[in-house]
The first five atom37 places (N, CA, C, CB, O) and aatype in JSON, in Angstrom:
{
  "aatype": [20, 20, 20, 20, 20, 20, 20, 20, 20, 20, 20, 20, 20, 20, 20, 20, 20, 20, 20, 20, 20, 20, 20, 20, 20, 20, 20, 20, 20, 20, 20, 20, 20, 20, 20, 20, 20, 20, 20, 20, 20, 20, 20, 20, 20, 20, 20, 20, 20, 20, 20, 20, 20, 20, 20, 20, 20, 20, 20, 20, 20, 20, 20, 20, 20, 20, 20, 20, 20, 20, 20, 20, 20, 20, 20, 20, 20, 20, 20, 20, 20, 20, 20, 20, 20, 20, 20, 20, 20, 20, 20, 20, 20, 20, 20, 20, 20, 20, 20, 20, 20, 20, 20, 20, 20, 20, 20, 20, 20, 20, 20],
  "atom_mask": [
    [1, 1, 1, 1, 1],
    [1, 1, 1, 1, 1],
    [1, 1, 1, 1, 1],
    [1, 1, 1, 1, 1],
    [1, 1, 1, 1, 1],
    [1, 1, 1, 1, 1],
    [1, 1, 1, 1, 1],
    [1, 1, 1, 1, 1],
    [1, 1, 1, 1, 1],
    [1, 1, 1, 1, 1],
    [1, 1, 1, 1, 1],
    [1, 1, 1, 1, 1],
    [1, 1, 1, 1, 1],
    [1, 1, 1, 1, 1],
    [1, 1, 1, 1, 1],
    [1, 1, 1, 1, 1],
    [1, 1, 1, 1, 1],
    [1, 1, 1, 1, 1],
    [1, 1, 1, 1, 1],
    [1, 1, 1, 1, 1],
    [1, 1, 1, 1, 1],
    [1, 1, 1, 1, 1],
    [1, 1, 1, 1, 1],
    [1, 1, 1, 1, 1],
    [1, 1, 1, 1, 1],
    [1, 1, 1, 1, 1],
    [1, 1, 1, 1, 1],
    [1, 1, 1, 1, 1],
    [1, 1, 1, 1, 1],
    [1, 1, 1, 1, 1],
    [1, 1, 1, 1, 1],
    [1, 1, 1, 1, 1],
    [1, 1, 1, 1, 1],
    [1, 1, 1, 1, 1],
    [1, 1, 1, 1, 1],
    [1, 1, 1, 1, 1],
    [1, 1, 1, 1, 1],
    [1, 1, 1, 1, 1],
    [1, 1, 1, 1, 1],
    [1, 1, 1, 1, 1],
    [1, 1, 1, 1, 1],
    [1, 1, 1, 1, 1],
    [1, 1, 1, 1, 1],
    [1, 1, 1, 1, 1],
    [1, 1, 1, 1, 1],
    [1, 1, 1, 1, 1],
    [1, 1, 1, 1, 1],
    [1, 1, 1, 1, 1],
    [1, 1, 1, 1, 1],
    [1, 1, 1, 1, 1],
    [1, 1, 1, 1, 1],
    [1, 1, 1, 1, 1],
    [1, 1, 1, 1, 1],
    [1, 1, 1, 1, 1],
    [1, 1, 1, 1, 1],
    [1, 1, 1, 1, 1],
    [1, 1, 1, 1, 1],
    [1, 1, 1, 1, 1],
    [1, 1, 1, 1, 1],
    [1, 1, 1, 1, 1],
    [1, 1, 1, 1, 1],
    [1, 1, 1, 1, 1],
    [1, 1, 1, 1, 1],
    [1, 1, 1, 1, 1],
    [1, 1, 1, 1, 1],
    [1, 1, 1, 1, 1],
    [1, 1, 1, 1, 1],
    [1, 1, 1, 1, 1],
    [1, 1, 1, 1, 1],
    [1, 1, 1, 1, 1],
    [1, 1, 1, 1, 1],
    [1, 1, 1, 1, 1],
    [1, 1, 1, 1, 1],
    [1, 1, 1, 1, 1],
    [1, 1, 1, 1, 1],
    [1, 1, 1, 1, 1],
    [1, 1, 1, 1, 1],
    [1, 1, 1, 1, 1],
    [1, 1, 1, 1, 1],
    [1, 1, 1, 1, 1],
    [1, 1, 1, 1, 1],
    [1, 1, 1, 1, 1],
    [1, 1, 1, 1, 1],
    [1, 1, 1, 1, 1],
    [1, 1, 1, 1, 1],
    [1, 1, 1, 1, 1],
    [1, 1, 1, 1, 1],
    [1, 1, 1, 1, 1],
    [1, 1, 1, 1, 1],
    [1, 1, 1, 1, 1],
    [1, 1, 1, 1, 1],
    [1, 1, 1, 1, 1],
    [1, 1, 1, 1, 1],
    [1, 1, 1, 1, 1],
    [1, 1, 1, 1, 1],
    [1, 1, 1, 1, 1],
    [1, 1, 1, 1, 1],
    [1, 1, 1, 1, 1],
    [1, 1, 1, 1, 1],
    [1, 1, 1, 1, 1],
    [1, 1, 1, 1, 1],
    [1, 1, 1, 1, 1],
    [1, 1, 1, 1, 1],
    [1, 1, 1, 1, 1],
    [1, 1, 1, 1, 1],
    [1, 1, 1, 1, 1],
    [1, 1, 1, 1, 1],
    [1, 1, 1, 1, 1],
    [1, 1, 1, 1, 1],
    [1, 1, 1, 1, 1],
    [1, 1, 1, 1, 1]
  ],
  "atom_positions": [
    [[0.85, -1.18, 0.0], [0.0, 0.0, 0.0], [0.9, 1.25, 0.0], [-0.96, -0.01, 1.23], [1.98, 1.26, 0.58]],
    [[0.42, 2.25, -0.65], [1.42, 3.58, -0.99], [0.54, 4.44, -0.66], [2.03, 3.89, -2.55], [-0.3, 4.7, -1.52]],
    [[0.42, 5.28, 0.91], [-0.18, 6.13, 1.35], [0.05, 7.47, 0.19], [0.27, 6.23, 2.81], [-0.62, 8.5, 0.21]],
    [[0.66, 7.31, -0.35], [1.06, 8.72, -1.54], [-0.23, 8.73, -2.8], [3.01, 8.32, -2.6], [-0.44, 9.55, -3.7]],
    [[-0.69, 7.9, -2.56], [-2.72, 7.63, -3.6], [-3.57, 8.37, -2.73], [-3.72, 5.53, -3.64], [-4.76, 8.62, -2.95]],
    [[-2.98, 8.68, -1.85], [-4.28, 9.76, -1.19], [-4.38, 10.96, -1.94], [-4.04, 10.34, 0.43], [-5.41, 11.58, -2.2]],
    [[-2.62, 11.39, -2.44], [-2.45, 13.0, -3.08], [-3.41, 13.32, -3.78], [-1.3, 13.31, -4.01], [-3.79, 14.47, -3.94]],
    [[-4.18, 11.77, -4.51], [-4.81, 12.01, -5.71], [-6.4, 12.9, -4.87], [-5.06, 10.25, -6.75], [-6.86, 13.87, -5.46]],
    [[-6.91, 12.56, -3.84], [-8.53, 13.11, -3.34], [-7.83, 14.08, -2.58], [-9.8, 11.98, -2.34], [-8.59, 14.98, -2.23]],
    [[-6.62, 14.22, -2.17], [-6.6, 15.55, -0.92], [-6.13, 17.12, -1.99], [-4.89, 15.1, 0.7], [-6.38, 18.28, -1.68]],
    [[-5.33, 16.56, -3.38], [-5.57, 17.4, -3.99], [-7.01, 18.09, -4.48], [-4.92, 17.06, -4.68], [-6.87, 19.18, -5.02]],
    [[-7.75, 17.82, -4.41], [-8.89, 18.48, -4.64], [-9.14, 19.9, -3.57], [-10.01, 17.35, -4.51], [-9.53, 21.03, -3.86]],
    [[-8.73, 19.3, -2.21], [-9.36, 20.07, -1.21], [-8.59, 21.53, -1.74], [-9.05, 19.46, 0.52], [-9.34, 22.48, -1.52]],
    [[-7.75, 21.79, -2.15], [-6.9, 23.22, -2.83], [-7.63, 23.79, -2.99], [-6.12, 23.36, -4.01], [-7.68, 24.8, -2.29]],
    [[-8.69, 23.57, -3.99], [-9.8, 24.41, -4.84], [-11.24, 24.41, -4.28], [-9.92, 23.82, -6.33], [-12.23, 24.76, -4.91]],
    [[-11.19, 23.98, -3.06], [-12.25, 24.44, -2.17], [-12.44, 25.25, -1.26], [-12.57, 23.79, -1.7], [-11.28, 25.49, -0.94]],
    [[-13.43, 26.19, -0.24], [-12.94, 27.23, 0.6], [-13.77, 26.17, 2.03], [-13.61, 29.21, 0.11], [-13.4, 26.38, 3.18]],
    [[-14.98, 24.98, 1.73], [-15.49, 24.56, 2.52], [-15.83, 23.28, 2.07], [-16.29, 25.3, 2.91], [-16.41, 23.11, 1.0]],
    [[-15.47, 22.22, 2.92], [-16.02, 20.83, 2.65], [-16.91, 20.19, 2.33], [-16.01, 20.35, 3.17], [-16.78, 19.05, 1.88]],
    [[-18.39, 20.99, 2.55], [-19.83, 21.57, 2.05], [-19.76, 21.92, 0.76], [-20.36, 22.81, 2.79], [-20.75, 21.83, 0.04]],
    [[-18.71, 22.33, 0.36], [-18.52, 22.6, -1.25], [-18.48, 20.85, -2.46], [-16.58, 23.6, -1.3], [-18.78, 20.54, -3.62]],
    [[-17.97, 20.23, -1.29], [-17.85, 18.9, -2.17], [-19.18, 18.2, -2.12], [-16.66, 17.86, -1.62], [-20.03, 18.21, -1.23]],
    [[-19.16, 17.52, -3.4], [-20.35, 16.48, -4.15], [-19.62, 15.84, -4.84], [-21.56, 17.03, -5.09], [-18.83, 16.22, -5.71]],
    [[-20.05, 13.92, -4.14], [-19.61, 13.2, -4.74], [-20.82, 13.05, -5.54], [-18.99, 12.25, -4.1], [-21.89, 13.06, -4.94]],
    [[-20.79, 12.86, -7.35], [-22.13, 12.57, -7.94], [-21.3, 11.36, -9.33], [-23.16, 14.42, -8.61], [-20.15, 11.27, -9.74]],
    [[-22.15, 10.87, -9.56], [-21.56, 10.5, -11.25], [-20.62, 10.82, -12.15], [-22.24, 10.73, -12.03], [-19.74, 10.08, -12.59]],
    [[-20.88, 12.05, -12.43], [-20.09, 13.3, -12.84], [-18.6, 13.29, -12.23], [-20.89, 14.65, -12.31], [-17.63, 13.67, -12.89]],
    [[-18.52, 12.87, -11.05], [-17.36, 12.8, -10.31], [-16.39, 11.48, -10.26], [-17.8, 13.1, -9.07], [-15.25, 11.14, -9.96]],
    [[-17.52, 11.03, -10.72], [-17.12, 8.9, -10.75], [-16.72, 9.02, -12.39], [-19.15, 7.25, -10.42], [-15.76, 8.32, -12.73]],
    [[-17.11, 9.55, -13.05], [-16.93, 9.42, -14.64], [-15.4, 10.46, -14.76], [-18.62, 10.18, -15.7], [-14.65, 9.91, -15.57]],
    [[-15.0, 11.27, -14.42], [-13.99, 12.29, -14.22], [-13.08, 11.16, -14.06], [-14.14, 13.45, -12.99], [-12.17, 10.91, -14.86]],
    [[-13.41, 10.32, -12.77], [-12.23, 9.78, -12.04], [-11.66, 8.79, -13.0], [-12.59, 9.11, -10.59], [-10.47, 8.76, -13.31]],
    [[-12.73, 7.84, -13.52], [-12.62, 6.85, -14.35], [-11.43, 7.17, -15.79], [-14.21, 6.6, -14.75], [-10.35, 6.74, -16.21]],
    [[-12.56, 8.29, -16.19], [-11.43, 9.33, -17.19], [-10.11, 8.84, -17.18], [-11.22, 10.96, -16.64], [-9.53, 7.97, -17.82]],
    [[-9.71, 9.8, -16.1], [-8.25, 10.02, -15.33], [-7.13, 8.9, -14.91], [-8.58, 10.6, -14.03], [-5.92, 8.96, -15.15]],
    [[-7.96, 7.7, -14.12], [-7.2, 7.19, -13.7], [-7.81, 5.88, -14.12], [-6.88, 7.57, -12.47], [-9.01, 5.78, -14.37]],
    [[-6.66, 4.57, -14.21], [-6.81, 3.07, -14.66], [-7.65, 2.57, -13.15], [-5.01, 2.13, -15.03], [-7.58, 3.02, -12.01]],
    [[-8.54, 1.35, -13.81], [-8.86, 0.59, -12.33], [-7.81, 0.46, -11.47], [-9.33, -0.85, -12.45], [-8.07, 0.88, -10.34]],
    [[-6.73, 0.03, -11.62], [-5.18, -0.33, -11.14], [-5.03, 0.79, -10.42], [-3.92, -0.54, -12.3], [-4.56, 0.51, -9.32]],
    [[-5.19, 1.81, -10.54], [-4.91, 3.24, -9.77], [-6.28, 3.26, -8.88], [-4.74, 4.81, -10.96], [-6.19, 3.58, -7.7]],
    [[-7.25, 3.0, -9.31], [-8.15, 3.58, -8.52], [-8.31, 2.79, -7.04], [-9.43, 3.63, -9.35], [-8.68, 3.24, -5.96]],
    [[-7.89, 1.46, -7.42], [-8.03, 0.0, -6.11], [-6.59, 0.46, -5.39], [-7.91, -2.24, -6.95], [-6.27, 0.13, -4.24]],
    [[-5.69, 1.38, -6.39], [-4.05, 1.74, -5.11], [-5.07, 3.3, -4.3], [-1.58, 2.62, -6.53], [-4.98, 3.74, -3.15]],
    [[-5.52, 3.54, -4.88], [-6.28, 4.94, -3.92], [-7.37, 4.08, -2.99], [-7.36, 6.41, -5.15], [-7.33, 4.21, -1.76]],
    [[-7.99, 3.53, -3.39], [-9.01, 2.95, -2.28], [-8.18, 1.82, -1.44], [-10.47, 2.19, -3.06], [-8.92, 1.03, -0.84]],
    [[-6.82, 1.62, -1.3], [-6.21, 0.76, -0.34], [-5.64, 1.5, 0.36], [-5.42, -0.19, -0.71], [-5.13, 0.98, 1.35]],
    [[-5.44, 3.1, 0.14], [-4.6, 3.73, 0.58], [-5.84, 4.54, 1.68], [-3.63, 4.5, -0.61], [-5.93, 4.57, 2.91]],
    [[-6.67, 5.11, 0.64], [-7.94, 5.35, 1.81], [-8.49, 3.91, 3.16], [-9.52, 5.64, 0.62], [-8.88, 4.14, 4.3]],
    [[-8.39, 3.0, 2.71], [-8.25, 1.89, 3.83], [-7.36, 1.97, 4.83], [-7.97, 0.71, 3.35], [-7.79, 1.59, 5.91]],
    [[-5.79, 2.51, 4.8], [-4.98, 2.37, 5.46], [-5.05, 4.12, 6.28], [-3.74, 1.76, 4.59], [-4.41, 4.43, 7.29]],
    [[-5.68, 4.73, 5.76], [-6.04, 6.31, 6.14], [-7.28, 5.81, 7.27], [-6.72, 7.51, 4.51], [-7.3, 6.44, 8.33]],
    [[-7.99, 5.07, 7.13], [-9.31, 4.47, 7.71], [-8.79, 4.19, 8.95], [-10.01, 3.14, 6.98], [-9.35, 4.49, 10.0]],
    [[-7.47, 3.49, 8.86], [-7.15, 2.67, 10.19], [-5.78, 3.46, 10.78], [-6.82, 0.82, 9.82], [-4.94, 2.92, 11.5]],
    [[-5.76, 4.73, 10.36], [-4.46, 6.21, 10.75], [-5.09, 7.52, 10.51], [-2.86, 6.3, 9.56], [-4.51, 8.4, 9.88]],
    [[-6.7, 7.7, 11.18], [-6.69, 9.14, 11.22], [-6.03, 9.96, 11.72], [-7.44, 9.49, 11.51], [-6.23, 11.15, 11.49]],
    [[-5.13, 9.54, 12.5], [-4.79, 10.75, 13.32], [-3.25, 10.93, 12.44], [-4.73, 10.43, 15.31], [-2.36, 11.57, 12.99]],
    [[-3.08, 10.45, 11.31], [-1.56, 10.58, 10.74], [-1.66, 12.05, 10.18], [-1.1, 9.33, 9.42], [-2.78, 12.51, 9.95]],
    [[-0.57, 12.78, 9.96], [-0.47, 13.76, 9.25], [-0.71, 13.65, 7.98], [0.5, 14.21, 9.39], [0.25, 13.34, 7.27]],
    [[-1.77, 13.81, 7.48], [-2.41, 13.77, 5.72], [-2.26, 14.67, 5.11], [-3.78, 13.65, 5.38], [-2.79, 14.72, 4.0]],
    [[-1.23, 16.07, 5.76], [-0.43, 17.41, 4.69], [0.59, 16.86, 4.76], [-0.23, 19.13, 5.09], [1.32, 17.54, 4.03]],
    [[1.2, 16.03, 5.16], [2.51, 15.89, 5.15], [2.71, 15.24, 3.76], [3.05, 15.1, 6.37], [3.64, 15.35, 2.96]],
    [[1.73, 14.64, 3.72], [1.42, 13.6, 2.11], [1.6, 14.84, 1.19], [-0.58, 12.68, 1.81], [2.4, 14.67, 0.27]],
    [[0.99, 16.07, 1.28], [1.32, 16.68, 0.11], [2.45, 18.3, 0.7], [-0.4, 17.04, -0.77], [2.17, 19.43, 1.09]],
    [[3.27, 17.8, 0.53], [4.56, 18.78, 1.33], [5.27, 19.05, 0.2], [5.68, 18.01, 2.6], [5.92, 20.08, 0.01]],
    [[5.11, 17.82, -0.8], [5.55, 18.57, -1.93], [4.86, 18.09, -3.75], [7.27, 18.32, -1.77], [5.26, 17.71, -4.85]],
    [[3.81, 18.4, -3.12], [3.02, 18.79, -4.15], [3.14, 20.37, -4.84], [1.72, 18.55, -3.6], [3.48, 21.4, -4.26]],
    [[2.84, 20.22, -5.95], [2.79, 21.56, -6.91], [2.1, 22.56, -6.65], [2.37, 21.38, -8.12], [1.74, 23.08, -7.71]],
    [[1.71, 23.12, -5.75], [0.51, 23.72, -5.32], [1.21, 25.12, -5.13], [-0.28, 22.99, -3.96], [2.42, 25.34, -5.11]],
    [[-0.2, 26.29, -4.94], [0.95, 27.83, -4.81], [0.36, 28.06, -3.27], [0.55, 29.66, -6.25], [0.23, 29.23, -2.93]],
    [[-0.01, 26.99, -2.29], [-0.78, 27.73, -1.1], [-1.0, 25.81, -0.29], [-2.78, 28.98, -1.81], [-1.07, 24.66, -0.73]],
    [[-1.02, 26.63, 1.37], [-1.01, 25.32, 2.23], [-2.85, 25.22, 2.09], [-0.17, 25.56, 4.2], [-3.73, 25.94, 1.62]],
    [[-2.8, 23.83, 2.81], [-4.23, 23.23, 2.93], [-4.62, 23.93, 3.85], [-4.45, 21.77, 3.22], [-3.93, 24.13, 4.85]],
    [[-6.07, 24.56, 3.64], [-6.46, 25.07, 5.12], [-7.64, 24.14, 5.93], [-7.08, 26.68, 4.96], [-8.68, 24.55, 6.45]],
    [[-7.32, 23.3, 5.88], [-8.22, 21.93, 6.12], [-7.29, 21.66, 7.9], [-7.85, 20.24, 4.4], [-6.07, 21.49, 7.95]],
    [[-7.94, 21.69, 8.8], [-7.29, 20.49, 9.82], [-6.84, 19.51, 9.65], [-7.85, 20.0, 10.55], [-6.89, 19.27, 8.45]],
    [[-6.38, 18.71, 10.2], [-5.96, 16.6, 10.05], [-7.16, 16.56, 10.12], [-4.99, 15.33, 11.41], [-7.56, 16.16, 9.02]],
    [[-8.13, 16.78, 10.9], [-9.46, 16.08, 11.43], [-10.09, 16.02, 10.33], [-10.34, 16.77, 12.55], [-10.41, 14.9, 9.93]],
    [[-10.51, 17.4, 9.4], [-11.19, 17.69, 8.26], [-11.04, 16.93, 7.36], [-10.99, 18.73, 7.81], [-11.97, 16.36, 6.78]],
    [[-9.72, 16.76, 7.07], [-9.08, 15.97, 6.04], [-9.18, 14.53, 5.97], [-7.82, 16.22, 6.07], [-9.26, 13.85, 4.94]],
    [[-9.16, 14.11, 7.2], [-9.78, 12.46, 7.68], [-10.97, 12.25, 7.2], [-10.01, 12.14, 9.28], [-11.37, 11.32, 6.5]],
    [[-11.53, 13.18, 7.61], [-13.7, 13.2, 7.72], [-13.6, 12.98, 5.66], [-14.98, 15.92, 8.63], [-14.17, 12.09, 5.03]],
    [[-12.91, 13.85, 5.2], [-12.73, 13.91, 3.93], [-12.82, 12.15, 2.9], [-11.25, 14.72, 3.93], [-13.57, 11.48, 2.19]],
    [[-11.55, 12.15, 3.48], [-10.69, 11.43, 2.86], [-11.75, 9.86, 3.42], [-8.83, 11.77, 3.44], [-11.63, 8.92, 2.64]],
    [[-12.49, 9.66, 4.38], [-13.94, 8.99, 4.79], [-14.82, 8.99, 3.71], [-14.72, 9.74, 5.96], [-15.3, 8.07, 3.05]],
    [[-14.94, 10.25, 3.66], [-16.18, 10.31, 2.76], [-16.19, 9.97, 1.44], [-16.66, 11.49, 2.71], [-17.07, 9.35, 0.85]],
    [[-14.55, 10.64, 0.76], [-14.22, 9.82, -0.73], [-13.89, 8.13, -0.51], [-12.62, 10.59, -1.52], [-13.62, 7.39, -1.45]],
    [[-13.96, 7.79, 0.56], [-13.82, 5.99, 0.47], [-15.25, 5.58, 0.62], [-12.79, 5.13, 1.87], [-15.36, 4.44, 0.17]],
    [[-16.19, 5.96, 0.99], [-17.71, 5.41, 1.2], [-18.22, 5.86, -0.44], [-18.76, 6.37, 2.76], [-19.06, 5.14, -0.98]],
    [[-17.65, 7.12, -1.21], [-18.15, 7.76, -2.22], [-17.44, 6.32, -3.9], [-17.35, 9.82, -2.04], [-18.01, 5.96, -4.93]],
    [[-15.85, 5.93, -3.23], [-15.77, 4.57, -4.39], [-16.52, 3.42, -4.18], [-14.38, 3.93, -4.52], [-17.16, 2.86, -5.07]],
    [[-16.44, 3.01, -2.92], [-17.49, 1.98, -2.48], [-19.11, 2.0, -3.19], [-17.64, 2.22, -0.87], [-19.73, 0.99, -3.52]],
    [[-19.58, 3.38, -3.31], [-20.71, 3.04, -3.74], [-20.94, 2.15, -5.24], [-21.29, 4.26, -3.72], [-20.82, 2.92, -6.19]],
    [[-21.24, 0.75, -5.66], [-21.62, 0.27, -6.97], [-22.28, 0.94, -7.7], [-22.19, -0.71, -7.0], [-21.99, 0.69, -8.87]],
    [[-23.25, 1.87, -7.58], [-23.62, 2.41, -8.64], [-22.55, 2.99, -9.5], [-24.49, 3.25, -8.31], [-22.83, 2.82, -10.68]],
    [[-21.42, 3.62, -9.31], [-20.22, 4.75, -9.79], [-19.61, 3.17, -10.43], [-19.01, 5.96, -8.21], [-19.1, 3.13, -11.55]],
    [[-19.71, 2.32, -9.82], [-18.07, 1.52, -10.19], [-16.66, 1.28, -10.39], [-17.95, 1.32, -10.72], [-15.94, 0.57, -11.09]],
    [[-16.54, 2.34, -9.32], [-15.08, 3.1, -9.69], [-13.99, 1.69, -9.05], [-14.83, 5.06, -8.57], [-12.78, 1.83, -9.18]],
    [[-14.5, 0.52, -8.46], [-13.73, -0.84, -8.15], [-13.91, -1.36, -8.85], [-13.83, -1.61, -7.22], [-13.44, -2.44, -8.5]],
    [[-14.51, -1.54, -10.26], [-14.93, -2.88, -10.74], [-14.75, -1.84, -12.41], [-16.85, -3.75, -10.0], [-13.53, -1.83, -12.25]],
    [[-14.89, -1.27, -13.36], [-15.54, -0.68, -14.41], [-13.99, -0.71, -14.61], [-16.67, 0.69, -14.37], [-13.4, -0.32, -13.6]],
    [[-13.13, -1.09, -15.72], [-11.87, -1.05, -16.65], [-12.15, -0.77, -17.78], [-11.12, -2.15, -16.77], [-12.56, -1.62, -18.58]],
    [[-12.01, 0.23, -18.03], [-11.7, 1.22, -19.34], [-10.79, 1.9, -19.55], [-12.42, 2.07, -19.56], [-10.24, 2.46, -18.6]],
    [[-10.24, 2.11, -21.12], [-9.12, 2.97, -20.84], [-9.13, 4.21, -20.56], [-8.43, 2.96, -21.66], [-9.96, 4.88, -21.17]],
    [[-8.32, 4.87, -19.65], [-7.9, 6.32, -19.49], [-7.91, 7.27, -20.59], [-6.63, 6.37, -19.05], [-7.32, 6.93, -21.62]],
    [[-8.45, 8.33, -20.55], [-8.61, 8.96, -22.14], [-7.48, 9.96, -21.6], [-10.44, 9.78, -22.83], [-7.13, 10.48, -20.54]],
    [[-7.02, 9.92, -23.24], [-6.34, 11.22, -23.6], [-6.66, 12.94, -23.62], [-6.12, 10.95, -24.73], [-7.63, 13.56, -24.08]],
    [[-5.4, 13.42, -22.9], [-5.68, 14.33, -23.12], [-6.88, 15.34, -24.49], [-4.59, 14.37, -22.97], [-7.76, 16.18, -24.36]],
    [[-6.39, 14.78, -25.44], [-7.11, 15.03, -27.12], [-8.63, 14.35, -26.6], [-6.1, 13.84, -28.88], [-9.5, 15.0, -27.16]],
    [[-9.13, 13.47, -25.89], [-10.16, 13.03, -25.78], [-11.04, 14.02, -25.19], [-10.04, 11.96, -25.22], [-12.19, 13.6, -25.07]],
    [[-10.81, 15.38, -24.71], [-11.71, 16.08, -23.86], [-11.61, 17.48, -24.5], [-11.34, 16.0, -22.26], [-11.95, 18.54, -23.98]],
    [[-10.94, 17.25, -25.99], [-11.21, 18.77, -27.02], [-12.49, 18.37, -27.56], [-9.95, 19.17, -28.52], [-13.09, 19.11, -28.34]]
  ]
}
């Protein structure tokens, strides 16, 4: 397990001002699918498993050096509750984001 598959859901929190801002919907399951191989998505949902059983770990430290122009203004706590909610949000079967293998589209796929 590579706690570093979290970067992929805690990067999001950047471009939010409130956690109330996030919706997991379809739209969000189809993005992901997009983006990333099943193979990636089962290393993020093992990594959210191992986040499941280490809330209290430092989850900015995971992105210390990420590309970003600004720190998380999220707590650990927030970021746990988070990083919860995107593991109950792959779990759901309707999305299929454990089971659905398709390929990753290209960049050129979204002109």
């Amino acid at each position: 397990m590579d706690k570093y598959y979290l970067m992929i859901p805690i990067y999001e929190l950047y471009s939010i001002q409130e956690l109330d801002e996030v919706t997991f919907d379809r739209s969000v399951a189809e993005y992901l699918k997009d983006q990333r191989s099943l193979k990636d998505r089962k290393k993020i949902y093992s990594a959210l498993e191992w986040a499941k059983e280490n809330p209290n770990y430092d989850f900015k430290d995971i992105m210390k050096d990420a590309p970003v122009s600004h720190e998380l203004s999220f707590s650990n706590s927030e970021i746990s509750d988070y990083l919860m909610s995107f593991k109950t949000f792959m779990e759901n079967k309707d999305f299929k984001l454990l089971t659905e293998d398709r390929p990753i589209k290209e960049p050129k796929d979204f002109l």
